[in-house]
C-alpha positions in Angstrom: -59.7 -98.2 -31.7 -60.1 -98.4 -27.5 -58.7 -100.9 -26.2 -59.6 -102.2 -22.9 -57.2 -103.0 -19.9 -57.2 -104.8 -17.3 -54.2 -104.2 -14.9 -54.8 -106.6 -11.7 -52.8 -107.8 -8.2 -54.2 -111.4 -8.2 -55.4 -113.1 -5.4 -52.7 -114.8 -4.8 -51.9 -113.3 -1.2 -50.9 -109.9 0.0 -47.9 -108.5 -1.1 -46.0 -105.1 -1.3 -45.5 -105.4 -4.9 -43.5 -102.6 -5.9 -40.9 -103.5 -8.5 -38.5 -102.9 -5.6 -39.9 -103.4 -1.6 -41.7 -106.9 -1.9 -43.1 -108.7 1.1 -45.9 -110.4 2.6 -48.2 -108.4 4.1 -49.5 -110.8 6.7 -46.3 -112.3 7.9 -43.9 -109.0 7.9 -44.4 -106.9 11.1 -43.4 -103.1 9.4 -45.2 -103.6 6.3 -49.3 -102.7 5.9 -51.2 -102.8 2.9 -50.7 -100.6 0.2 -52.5 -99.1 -2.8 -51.8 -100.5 -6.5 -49.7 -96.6 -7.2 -48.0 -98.7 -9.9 -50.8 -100.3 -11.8 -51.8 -96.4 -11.2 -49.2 -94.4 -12.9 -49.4 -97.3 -16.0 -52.5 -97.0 -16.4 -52.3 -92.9 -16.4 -50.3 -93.1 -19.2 -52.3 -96.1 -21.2 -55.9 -93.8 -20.4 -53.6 -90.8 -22.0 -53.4 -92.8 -25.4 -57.3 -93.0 -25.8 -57.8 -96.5 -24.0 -59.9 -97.9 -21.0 -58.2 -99.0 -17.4 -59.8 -101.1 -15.0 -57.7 -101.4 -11.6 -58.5 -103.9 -9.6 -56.4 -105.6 -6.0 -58.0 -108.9 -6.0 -56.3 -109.5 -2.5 -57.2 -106.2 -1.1 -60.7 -106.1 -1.9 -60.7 -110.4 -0.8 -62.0 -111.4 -3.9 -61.4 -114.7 -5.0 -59.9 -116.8 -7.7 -63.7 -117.6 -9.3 -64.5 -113.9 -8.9 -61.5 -113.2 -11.2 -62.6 -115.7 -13.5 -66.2 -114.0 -13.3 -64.3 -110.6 -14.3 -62.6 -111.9 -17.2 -65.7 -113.3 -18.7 -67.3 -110.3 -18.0 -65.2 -107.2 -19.3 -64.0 -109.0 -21.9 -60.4 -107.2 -21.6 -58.0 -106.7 -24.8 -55.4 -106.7 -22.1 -54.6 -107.9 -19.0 -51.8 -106.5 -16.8 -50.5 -108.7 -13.8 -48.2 -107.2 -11.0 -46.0 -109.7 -10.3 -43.6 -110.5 -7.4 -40.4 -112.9 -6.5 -42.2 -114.2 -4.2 -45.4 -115.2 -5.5 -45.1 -115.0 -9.6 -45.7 -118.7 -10.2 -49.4 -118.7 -8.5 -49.4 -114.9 -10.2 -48.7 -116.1 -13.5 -51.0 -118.5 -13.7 -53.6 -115.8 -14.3 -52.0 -115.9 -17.9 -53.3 -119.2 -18.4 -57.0 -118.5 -17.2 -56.9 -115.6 -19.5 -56.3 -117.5 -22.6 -58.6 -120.5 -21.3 -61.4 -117.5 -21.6 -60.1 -115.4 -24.4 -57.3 -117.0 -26.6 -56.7 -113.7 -27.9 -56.4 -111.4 -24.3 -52.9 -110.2 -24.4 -51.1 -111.0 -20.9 -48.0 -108.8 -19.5 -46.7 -109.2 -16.5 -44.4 -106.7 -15.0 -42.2 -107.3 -11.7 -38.8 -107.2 -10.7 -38.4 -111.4 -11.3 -37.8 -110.2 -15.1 -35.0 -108.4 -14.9 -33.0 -111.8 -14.2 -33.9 -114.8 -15.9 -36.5 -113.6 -18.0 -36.3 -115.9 -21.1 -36.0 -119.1 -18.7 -39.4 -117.7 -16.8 -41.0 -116.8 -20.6 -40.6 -120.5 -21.2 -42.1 -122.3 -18.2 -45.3 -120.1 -18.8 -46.1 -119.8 -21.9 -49.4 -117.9 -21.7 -47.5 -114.7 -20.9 -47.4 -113.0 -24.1 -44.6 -110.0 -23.0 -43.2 -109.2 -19.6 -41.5 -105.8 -18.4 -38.7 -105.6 -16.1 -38.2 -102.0 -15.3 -39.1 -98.7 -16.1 -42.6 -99.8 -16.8 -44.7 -96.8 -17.5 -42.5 -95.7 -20.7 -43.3 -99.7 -21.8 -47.0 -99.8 -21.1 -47.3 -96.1 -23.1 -45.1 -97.3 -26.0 -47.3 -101.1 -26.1 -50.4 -99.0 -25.9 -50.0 -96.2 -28.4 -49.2 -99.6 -31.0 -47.1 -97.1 -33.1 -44.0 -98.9 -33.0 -43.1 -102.8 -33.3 -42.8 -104.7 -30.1 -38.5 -105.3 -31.1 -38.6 -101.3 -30.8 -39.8 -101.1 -27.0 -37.1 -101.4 -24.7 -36.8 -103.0 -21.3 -39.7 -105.7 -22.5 -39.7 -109.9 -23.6 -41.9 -111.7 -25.7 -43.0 -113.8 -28.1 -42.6 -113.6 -32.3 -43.1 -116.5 -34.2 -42.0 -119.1 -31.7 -38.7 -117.0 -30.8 -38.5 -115.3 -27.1 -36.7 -112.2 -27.6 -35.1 -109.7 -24.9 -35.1 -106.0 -26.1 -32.4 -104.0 -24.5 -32.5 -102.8 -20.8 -32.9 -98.8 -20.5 -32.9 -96.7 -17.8 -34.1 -92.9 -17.8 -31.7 -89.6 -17.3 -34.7 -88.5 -15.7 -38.1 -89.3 -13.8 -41.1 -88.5 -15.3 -44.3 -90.5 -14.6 -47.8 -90.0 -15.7 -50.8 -89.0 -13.7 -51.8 -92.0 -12.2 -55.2 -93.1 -12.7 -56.0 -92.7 -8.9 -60.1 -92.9 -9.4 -59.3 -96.5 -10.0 -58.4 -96.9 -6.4 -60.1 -98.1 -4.1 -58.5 -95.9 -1.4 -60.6 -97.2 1.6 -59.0 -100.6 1.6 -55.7 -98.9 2.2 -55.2 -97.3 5.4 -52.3 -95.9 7.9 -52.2 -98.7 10.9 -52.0 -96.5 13.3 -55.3 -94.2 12.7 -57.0 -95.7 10.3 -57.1 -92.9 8.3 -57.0 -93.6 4.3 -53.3 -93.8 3.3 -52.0 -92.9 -0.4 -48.7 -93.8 -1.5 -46.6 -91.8 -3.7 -43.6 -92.8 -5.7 -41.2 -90.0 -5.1 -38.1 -91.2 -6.8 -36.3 -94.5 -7.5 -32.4 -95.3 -7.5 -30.1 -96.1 -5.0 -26.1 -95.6 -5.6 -25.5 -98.1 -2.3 -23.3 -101.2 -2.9 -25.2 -103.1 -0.9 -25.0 -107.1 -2.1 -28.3 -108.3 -1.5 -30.9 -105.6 -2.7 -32.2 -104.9 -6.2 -32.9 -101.1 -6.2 -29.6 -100.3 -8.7 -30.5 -102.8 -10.8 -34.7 -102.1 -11.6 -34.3 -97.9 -10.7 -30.6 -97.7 -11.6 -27.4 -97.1 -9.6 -28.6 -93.0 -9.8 -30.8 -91.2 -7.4 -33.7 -90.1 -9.4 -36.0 -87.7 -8.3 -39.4 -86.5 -9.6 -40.2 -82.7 -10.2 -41.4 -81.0 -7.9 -44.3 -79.5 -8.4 -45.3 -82.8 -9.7 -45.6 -84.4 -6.6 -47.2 -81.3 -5.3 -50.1 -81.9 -7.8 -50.2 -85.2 -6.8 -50.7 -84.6 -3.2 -53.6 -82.1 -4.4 -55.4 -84.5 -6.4 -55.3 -87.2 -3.2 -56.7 -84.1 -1.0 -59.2 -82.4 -3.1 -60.8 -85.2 -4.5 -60.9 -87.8 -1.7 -60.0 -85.9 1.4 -56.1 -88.2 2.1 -53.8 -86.3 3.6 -51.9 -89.1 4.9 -48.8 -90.8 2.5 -46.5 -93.0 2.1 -43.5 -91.5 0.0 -42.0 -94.1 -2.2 -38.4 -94.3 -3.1 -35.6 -95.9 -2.3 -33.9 -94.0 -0.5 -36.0 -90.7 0.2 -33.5 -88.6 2.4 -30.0 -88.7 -0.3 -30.5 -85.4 -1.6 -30.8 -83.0 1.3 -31.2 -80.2 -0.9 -34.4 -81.6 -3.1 -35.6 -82.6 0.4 -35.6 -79.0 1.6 -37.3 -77.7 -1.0 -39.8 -80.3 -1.3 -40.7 -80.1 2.0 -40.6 -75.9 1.8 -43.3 -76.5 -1.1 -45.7 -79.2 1.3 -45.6 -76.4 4.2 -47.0 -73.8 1.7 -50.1 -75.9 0.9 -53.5 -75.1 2.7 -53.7 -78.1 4.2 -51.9 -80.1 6.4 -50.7 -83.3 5.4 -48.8 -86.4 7.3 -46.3 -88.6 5.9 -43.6 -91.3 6.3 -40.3 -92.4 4.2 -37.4 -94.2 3.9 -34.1 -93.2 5.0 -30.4 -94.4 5.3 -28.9 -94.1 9.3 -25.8 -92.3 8.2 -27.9 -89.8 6.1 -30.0 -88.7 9.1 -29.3 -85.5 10.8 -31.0 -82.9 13.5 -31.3 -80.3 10.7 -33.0 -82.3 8.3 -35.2 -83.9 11.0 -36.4 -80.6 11.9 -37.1 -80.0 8.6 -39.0 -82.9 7.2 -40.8 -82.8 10.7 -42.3 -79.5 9.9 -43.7 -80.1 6.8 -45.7 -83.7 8.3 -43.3 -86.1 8.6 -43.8 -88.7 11.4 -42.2 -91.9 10.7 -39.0 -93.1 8.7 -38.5 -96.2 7.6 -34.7 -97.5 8.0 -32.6 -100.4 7.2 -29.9 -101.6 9.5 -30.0 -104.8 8.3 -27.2 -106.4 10.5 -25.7 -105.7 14.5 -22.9 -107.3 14.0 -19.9 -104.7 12.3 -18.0 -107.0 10.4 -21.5 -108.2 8.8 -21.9 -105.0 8.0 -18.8 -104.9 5.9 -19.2 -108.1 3.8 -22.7 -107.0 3.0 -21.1 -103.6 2.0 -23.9 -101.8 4.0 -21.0 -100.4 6.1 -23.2 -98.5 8.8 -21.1 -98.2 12.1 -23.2 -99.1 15.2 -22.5 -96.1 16.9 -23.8 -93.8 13.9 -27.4 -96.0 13.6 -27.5 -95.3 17.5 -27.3 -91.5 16.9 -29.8 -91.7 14.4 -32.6 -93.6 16.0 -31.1 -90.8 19.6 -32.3 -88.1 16.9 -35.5 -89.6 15.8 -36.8 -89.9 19.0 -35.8 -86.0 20.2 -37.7 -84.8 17.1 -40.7 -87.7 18.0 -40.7 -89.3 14.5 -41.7 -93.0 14.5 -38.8 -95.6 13.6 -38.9 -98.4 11.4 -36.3 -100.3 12.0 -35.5 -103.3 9.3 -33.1 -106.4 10.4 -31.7 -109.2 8.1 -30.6 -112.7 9.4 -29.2 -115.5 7.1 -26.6 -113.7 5.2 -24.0 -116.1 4.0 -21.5 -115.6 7.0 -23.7 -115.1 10.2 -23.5 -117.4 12.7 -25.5 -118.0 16.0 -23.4 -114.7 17.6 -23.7 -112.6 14.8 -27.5 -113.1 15.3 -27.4 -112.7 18.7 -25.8 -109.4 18.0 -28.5 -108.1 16.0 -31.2 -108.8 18.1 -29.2 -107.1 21.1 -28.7 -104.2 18.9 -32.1 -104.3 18.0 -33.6 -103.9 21.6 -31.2 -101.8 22.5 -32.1 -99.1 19.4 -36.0 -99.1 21.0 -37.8 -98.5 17.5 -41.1 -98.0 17.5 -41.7 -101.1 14.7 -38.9 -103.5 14.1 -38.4 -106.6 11.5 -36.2 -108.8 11.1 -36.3 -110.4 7.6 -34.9 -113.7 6.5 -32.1 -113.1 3.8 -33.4 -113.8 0.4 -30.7 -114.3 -2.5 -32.5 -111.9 -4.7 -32.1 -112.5 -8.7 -29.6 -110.3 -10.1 -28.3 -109.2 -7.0 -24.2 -110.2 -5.7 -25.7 -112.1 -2.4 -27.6 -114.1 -5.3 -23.9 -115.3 -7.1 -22.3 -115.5 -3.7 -25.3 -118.3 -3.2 -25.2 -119.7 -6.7 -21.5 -120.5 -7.0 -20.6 -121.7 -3.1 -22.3 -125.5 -3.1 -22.4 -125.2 0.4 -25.2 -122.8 0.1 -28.8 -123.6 -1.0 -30.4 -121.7 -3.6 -33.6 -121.8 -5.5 -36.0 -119.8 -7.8 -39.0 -121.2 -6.7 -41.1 -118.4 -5.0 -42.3 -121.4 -2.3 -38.8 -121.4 -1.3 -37.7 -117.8 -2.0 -39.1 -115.4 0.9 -38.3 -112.8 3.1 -40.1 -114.9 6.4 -38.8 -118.4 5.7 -35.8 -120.1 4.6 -34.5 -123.1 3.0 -31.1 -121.7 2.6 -29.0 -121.8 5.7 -25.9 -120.3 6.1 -22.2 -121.5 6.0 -22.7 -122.0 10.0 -26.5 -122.7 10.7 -29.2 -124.7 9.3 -32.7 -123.7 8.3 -34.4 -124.8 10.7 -32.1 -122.5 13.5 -32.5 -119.6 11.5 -36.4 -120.4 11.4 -35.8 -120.2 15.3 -33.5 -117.5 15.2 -36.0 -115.1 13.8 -38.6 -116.4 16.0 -36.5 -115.5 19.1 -35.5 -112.5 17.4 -39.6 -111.3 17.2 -40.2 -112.5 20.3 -37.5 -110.4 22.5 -39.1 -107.8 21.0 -42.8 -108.0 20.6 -43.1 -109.7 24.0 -41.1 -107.3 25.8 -43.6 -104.8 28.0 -41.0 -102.3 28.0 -41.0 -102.5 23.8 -44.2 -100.6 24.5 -43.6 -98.7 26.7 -41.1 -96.9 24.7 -43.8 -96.2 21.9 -46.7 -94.8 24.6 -45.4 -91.1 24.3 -46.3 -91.1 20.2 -49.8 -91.8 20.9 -51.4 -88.7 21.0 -55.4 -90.1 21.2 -57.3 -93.6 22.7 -58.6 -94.5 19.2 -54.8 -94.5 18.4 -54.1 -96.3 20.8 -56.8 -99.1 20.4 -55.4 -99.0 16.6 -52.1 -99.6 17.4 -53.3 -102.4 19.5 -55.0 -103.8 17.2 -52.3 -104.0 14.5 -49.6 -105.8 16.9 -52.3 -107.9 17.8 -52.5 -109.2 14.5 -49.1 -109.4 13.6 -48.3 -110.8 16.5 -50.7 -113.8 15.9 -50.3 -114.3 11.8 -46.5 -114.3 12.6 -45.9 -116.0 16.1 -48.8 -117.5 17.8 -50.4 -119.2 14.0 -47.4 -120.2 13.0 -46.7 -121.8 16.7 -50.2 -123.7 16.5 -49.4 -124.8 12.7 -46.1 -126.2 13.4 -47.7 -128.1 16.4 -50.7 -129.6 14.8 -47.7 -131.0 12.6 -45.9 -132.7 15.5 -48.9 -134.0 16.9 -49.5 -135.4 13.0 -46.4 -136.7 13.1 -46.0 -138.6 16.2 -49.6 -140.5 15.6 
């Protein structure tokens, strides 16, 4: 019998809700909207076993809470899918409760990187969420849909049986092999690339990481392996975006795109022998960046990588176990800008042992690099991760689960030297020596190759510039004033 799905981001606030890269999209400067690729590539291989999908980004498409409602009633789903994040899954998973206020007997799973630590303590403060997946969600989804197996025989899932929450074992693939995704269930005009406002796809190109870095969860939900997809898969996947929509502008999703220079090579050798051109970004590692591979990825439509420094300050570096030396992130960015590929550059401040001059160190750094778009993130103790023990078991460190709290652009945490409140002002000064520097621009002119460019471009700091400094200014003094009278 079909069954239908219904696999949804709420509208709960933008997010990048990937299982690994979540952030607001409104209050992070290098982050943009992207499509649901996921809820995609789950719902490719839930359409394969005979069922119907319905995609639909509530936040995207700025539909409201009632208008979900509306849906429910509506399609009358067997199953409702809700992407989840750290930062939001307590006003996410509230959607489990509408559900069953509609429908007692619409089957809610949530899937998000929050289950992979805690998941029977999150299973029992909302108990409208029948089964949640951690990781490794497609094989789940295509294992729950084709109902041939009991729900103790699916691994890498909780949920409920006869009043008991139970936690299958965690798997992760040799290999990675992901359905067709169920693109035509985009809506690929909401999501497009800042800077031309040209439709944007993303594509999830492979997932593992075997970094030691202490605060990030990419070993633990893609495993501690680089993983990458098949070639010519990808390939077909870039043709499908073309031929039947006309994109030709991605985002390549892994964590850490440039590891493999070999698969790189040929993957890009395979993009130069399409007909048609396409442009791109990723994600790279500073000490993994070199002229020949530049050139290489250049070529085949590259224009922008995405990198994380993280911290200017060297002995930061080492306790985080990031372990980039300042004078091998400088020759990277040096390289980068000979070959004219856009930079990305990605700070964290609030690690456990900065200080006011650590800080001041990695804004310096920052300004002196000259990337095209820089962020600097507030550290967040993320579930599972070893900065999230370091926080749990030193009482001289605040920690908390409560996604209010838990964010990448606001802290409750403090360090073992500053409060809050002077890392709140940290980052502020941080953004602002940046984003208010003329010459910040300056530096970015010679990548703008048109005046619509331009005017997008314009447009885009504009905005961040105002959801992230200027509103937040105006907020915090309407609260002074509230306060004083």
């Amino acid at each position: 019998m079909i069954k239908k799905w219904l696999l949804l981001n709420p509208p709960t606030g933008k997010y990048i809700r990937d299982t690994r890269c979540q952030a607001s999209v409104d209050e992070i400067f290098a982050v943009s909207e992207r499509a649901p690729v996921d809820l995609a590539y789950i719902a490719g291989a839930i359409a394969n076993n005979g069922n119907e999908c319905i995609i639909i980004d509530y936040s995207a498409e700025k539909l409201s809470w009632l208008d979900m409602l509306n849906d429910l009633k509506i399609l009358h789903p067997d199953y409702v899918v809700i992407n989840t994040t750290m930062f939001s899954y307590a006003d996410d998973l509230a959607v489990c409760s509408a559900c069953k206020d509609i429908n007692n007997n619409i089957i809610t799973i949530a899937k998000g990187a929050i289950f992979f630590y805690e998941p029977l303590m999150i299973m029992r403060n909302y108990v409208a969420l029948d089964i949640a997946v951690a990781h490794e969600e497609e094989n789940a989804f295509n294992e729950i849909s084709l109902n041939t197996k009991t729900l103790s025989e699916i691994r890498n899932i909780i949920y409920r049986e006869k009043g008991n929450i139970i936690k299958n074992p965690s798997h992760i693939n040799a290999e990675l092999i992901l359905p067709t995704p169920l693109i035509q269930q985009i809506k690929h005009e909401l999501y497009k690339r800042p800077d031309t406002d040209e439709m944007q796809a993303s594509i999830t190109i492979g997932r593992g990481c075997s970094g030691k870095c202490i605060y990030c969860i990419a070993p633990l939900v893609g495993g501690a392996k680089v993983r990458y997809r098949a070639i010519h898969e990808v390939i077909e996947e870039i043709k499908l975006y073309y031929y039947n929509y006309g994109i030709n502008n991605f985002y390549f999703s892994a964590d850490t795109f440039i590891w493999n220079h070999d698969w790189v090579k040929r993957f890009c050798e395979e993009i130069c022998k399409l007909d048609f051109k396409i442009s791109w970004l990723c994600t790279a590692r500073a000490d993994l960046i070199s002229s020949d591979i530049l050139s290489i990825i250049k070529d085949a439509g590259c224009w922008g990588l995405s990198i994380g420094i993280e911290s200017g300050s060297e002995t930061i570096q080492k306790l985080i176990k990031k372990n980039l030396s300042k004078s091998t992130v400088e020759n990277a960015i040096k390289l980068c800008r000979n070959h004219k590929i856009v930079t990305l550059l990605h700070f964290m401040i609030g690690f456990p042992w900065d200080n006011e001059n650590t800080i001041k160190d990695t804004i310096r750094f920052a300004n002196k690099l000259k990337g095209n778009i820089v962020e600097f993130y507030m550290t967040t103790p993320m579930p599972g991760t070893e900065l999230y023990e370091i926080f749990k078991n030193d009482d001289r460190l605040k920690l908390s689960l409560d996604d209010k709290v838990m964010n990448q652009n606001k802290t409750e945490s403090g360090t073992l030297y500053l409060t809050a409140n002077q890392l709140t002002k940290l980052r502020k000064k941080a953004l602002r020596s940046v984003y208010l520097n003329p010459f910040f621009y300056a530096n970015s002119l010679k990548y703008i190759t048109s005046f619509s460019q331009l005017i997008n471009c314009a447009r885009f700091i504009c905005k961040k510039l105002y959801n992230i400094v200027i509103k937040k200014q105006i907020t915090e003094s309407k609260v002074l004033c509230k306060k004083k009278f």
